[in-house]
C-alpha positions in Angstrom: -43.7 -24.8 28.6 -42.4 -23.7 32.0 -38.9 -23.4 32.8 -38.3 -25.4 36.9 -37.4 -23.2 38.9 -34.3 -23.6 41.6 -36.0 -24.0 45.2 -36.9 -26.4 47.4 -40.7 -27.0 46.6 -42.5 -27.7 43.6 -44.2 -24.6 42.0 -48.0 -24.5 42.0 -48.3 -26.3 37.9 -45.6 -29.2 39.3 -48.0 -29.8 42.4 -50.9 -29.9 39.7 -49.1 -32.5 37.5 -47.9 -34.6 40.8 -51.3 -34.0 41.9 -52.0 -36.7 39.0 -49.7 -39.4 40.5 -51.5 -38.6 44.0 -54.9 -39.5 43.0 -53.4 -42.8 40.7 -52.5 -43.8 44.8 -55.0 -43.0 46.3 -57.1 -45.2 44.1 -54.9 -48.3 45.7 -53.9 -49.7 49.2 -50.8 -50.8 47.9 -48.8 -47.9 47.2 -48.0 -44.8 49.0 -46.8 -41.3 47.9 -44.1 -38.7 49.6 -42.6 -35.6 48.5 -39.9 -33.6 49.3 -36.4 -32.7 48.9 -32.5 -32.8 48.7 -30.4 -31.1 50.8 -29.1 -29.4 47.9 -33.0 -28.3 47.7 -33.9 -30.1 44.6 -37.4 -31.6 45.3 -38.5 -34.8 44.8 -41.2 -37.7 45.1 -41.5 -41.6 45.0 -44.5 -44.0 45.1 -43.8 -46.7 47.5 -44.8 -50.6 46.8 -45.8 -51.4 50.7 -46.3 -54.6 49.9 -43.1 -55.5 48.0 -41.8 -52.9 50.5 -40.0 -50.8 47.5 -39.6 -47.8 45.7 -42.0 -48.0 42.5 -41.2 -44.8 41.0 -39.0 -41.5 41.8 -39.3 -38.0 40.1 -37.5 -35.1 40.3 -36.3 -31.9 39.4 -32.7 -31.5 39.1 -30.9 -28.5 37.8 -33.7 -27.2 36.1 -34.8 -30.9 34.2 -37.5 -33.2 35.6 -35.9 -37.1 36.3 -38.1 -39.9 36.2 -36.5 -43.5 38.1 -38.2 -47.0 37.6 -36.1 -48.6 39.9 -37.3 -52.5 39.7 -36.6 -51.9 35.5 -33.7 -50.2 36.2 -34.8 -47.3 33.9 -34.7 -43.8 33.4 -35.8 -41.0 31.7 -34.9 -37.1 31.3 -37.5 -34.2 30.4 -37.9 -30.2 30.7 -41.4 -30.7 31.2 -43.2 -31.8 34.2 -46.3 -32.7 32.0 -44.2 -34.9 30.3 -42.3 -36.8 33.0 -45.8 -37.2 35.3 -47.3 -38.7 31.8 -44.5 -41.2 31.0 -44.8 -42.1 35.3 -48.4 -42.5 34.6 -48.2 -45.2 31.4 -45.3 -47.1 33.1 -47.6 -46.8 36.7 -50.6 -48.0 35.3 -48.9 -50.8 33.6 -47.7 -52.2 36.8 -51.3 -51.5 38.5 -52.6 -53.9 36.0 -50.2 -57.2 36.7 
């Protein structure tokens, strides 16, 4: 397992795993993706409902621990690994792309 790393962007295996999350957007006109990150240079993304016109979903890293938000269940989760938090976002994701 990688340790994060302290800076501003996502290293080159957190882009692959958010690359993941990308392409689970791309497949739909209803949500959109950004990136990118604090002042205090902790990165971050969210998946944006544009119809509801909401946040879906928010990871990030902060201080060296990935953080993933569901903010319409009002739930969150805490991981070292990016694999794991981008797979958690994925099963809760693909739950909500099938109501």
């Amino acid at each position: 397992m990688n340790i994060p790393l302290r800076c501003k962007n996502w290293s080159e295996q957190e882009r692959a795993e958010i690359g993941r999350l990308e392409a689970l957007c791309s497949g739909t006109d209803r949500w959109s993706f950004e990136c990118d990150h604090t002042d205090a240079g902790d990165p971050w993304c969210v998946i944006y409902d544009q119809q509801q016109h909401r946040i879906v979903l928010h990871i990030a890293r902060i201080e060296r621990r990935y953080v993933v938000v569901w903010p319409r269940e009002g739930r969150s989760a805490e991981t070292p690994s990016m694999t794991s938090a981008v797979e958690m976002a994925l099963e809760r994701l693909r739950g909500y792309a099938k109501a």
